[in-house]
Rosetta silent file (secondary structure, phi, psi, omega in degrees, C-alpha in Angstrom):
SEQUENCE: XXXXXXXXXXXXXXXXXXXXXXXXXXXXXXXXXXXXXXXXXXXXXXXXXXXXXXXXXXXXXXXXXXXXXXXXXXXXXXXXXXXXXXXXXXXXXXXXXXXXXXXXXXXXXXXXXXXXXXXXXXXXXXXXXXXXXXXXXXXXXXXXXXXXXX
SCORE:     score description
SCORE:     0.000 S_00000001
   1 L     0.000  149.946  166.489   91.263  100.907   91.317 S_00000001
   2 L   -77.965  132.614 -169.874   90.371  104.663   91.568 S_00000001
   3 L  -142.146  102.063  175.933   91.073  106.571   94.631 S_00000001
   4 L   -72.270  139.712 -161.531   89.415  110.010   95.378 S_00000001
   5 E  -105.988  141.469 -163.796   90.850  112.140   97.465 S_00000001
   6 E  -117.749  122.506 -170.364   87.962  113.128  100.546 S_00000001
   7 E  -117.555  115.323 -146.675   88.406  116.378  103.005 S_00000001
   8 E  -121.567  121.514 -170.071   86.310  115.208  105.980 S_00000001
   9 E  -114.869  143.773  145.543   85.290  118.452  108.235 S_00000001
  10 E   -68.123  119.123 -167.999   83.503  118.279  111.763 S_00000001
  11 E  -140.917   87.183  166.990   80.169  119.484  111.234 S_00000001
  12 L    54.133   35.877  155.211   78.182  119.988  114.709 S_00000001
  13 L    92.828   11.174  153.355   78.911  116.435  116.009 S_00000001
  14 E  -101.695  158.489  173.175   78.937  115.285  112.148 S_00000001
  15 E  -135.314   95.136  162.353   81.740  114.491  109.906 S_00000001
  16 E   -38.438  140.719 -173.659   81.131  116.637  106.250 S_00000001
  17 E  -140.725  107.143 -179.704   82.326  114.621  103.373 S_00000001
  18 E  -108.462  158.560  168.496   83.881  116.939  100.288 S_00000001
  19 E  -136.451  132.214  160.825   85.822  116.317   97.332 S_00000001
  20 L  -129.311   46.999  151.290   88.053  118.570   95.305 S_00000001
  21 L  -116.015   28.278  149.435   88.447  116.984   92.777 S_00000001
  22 L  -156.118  100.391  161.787   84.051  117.144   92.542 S_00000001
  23 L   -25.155  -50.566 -149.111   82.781  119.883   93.363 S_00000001
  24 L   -90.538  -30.105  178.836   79.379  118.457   93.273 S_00000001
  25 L   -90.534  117.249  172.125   79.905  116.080   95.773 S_00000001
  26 E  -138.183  115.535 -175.531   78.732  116.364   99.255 S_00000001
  27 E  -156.713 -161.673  175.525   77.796  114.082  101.793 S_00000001
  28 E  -163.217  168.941  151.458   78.574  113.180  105.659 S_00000001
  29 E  -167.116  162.705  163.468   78.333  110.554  108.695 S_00000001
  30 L     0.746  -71.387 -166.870   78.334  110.105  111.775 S_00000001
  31 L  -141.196 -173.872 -154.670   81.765  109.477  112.271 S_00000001
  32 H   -55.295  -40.233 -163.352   85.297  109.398  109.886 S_00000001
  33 H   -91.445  -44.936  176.464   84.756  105.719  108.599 S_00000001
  34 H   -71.814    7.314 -150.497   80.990  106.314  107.606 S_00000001
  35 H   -88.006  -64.778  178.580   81.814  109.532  106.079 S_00000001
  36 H   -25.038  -69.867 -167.009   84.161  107.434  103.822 S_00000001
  37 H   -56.374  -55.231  169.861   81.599  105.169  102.932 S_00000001
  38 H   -43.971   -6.503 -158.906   79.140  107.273  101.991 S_00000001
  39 H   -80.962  -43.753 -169.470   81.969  109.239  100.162 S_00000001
  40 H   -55.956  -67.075 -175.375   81.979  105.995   97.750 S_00000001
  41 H   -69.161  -35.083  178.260   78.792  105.884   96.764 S_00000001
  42 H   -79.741   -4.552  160.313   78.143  109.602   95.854 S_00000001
  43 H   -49.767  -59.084  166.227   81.253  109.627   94.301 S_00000001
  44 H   -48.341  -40.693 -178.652   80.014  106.999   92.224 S_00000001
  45 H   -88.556  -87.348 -176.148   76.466  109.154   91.746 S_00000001
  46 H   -44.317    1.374  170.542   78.936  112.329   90.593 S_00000001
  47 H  -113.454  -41.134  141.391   80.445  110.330   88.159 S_00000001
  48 H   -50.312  -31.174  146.224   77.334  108.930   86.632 S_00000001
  49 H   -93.677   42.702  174.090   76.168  112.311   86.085 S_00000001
  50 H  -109.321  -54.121  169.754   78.858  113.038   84.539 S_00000001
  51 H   -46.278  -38.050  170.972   78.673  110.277   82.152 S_00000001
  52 L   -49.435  -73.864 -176.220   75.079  111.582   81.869 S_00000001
  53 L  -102.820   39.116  171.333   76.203  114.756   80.831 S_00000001
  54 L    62.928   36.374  173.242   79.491  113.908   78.419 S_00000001
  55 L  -105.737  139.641  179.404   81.409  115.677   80.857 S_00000001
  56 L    -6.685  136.311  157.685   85.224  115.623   81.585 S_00000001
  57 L  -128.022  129.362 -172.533   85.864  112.931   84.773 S_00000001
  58 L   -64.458  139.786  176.408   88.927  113.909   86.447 S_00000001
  59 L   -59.072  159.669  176.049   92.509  111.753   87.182 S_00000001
  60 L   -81.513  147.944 -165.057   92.457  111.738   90.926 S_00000001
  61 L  -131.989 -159.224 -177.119   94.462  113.896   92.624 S_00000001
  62 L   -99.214  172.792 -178.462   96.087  114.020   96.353 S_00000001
  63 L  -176.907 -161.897 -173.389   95.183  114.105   99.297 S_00000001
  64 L  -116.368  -45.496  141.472   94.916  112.732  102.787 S_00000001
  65 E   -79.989  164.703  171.310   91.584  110.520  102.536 S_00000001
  66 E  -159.735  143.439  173.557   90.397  108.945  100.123 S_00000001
  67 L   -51.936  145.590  123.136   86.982  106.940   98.324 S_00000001
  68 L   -96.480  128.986 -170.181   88.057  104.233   96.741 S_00000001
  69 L   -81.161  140.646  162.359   86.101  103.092   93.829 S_00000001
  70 L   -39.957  140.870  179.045   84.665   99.689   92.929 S_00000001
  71 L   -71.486   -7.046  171.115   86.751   97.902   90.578 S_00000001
  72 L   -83.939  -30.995 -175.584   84.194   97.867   88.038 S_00000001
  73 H   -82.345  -65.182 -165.216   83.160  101.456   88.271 S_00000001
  74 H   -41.711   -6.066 -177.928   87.380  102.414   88.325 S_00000001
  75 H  -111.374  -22.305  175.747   86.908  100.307   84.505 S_00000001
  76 H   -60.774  -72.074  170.643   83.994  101.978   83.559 S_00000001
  77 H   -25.445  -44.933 -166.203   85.829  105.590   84.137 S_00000001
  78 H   -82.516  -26.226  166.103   88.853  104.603   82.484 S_00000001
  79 H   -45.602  -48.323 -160.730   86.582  103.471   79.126 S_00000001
  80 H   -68.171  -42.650  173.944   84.977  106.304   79.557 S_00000001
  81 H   -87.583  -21.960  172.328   87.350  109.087   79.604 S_00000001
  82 H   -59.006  -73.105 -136.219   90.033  106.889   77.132 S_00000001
  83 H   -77.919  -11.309 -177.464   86.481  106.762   74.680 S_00000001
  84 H  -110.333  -57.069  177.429   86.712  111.250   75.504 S_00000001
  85 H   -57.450  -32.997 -176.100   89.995  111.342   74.887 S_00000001
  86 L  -127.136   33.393  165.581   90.475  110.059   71.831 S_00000001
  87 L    68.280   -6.173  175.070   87.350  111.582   70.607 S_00000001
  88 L   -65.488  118.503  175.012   85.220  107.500   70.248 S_00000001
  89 L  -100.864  152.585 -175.441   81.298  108.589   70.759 S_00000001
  90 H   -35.496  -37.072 -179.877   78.961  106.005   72.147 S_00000001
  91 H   -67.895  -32.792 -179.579   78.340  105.217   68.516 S_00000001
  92 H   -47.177  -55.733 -171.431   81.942  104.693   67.016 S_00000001
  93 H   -56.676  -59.067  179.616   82.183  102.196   69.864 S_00000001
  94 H   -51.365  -21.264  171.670   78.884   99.856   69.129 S_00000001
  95 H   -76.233  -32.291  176.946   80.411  100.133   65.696 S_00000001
  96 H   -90.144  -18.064  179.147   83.744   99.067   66.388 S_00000001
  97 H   -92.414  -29.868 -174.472   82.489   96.095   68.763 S_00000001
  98 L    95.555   34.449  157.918   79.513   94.877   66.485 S_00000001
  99 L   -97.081  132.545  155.797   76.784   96.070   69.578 S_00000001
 100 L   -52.272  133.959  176.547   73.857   97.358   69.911 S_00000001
 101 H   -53.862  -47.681  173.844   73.729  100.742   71.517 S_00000001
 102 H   -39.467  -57.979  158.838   71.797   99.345   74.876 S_00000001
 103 H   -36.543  -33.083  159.621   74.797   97.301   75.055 S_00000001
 104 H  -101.753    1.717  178.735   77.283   99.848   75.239 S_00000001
 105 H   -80.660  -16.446  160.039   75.000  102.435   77.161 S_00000001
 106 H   -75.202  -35.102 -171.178   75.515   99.264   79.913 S_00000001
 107 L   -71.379  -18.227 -170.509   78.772   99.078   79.674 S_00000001
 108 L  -102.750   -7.768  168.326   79.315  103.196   80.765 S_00000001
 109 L   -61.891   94.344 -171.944   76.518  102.494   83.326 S_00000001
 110 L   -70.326    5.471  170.985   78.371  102.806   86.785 S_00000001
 111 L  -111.308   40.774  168.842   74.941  100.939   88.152 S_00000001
 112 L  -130.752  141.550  174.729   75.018   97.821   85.497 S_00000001
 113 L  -112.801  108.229 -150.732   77.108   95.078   86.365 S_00000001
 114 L   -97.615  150.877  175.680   78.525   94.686   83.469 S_00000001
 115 L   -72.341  142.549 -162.482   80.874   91.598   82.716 S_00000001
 116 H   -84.933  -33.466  163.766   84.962   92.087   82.884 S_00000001
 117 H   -64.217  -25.902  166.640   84.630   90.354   79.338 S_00000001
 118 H   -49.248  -72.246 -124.931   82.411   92.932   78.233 S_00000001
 119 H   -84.137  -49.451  168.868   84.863   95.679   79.414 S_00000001
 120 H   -62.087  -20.136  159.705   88.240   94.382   77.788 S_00000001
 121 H   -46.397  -62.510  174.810   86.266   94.581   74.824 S_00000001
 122 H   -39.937  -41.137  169.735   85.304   97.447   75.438 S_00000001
 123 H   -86.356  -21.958  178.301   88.753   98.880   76.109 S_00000001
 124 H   -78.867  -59.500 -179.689   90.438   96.686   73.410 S_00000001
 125 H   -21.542  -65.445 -176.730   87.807   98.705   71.224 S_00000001
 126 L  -110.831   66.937  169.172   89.593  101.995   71.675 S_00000001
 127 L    73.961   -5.140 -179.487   93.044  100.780   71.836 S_00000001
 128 L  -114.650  169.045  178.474   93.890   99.766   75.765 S_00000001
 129 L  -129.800  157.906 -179.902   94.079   96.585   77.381 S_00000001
 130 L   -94.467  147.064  163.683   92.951   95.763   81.286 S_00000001
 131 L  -146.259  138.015 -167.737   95.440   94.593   83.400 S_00000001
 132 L  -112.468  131.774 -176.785   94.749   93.006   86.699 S_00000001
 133 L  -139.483  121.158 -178.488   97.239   93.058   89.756 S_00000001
 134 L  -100.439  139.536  173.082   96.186   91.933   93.241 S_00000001
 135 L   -96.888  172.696  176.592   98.496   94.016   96.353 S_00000001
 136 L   -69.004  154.378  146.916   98.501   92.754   99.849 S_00000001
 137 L   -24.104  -55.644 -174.449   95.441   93.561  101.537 S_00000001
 138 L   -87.437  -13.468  159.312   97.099   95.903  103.916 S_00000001
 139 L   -41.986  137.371  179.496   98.824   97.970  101.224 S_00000001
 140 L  -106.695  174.166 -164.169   96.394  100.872  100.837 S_00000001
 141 L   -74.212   83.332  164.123   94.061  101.693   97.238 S_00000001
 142 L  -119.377 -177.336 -161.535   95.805  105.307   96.435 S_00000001
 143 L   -72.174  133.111  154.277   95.776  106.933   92.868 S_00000001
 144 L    94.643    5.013  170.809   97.771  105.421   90.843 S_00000001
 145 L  -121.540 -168.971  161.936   98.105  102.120   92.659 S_00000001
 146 L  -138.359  170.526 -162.940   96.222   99.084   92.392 S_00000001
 147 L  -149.560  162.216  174.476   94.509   97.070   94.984 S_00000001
 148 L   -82.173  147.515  178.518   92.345   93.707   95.553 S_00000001
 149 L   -49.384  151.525 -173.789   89.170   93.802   94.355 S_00000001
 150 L  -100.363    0.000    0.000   86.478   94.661   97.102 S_00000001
């Protein structure tokens, strides 16, 4: 899974929720742990316009908190930026899987719950494979690890 790094400010009896590795991202709660949560989903929203607008989505980088992403959105991202990297447009892909575009415009959809067979296609498409590893529970999600599924 993907793990954003979060810089959580006291704001008037609030706790401001930042990213810098998204600019774009802003949010808050109450208190440290709803901050988080909330951190998740617009993370999740700044990455879907991103997707929107064919733009770059960044490796995560450090920090002291951090979002952790769904494990399905952390597979979307990695199609998505692999499918950027190596230059594969939406079309290349329905072309290399035998899909219809609606089909792969779900698969880059961080709000479609797309099937895990769908997605190793999808990544077997442009050359990667998924590989799944469950950690202990208490082990924490940070970039560059992996973690059980939430």
């Amino acid at each position: 899974m993907l793990a954003y790094p979060i810089v959580l400010e006291d704001d008037d009896g609030a706790v401001l929720a930042t990213s810098p590795d998204f600019p774009e991202l802003t949010t808050f709660g109450d208190d440290r742990e709803e901050a988080l949560a909330r951190a998740v989903g617009a993370l999740e929203e700044a990455i879907a316009a991103r997707i929107h607008d064919r733009s770059d989505i960044p490796g995560p980088s450090a920090g002291e908190a951090y979002a952790v992403l769904p494990t399905l959105t952390s597979v979307k991202v990695m199609l998505y930026q692999g499918m950027r990297d190596q230059g594969v447009g939406k079309a290349e892909l329905a072309r290399r899987l035998g899909w219809h575009m609606p089909q792969v415009d779900r698969v880059l959809d961080v709000n479609h719950h797309s099937r895990l067979d769908q997605m190793d296609a999808a990544l077997g498409a442009i050359g990667k494979r998924l590989q799944v590893i469950a950690a202990p529970a208490s082990e924490p999600a940070l970039p560059g690890r992996t973690a059980t599924p939430r």
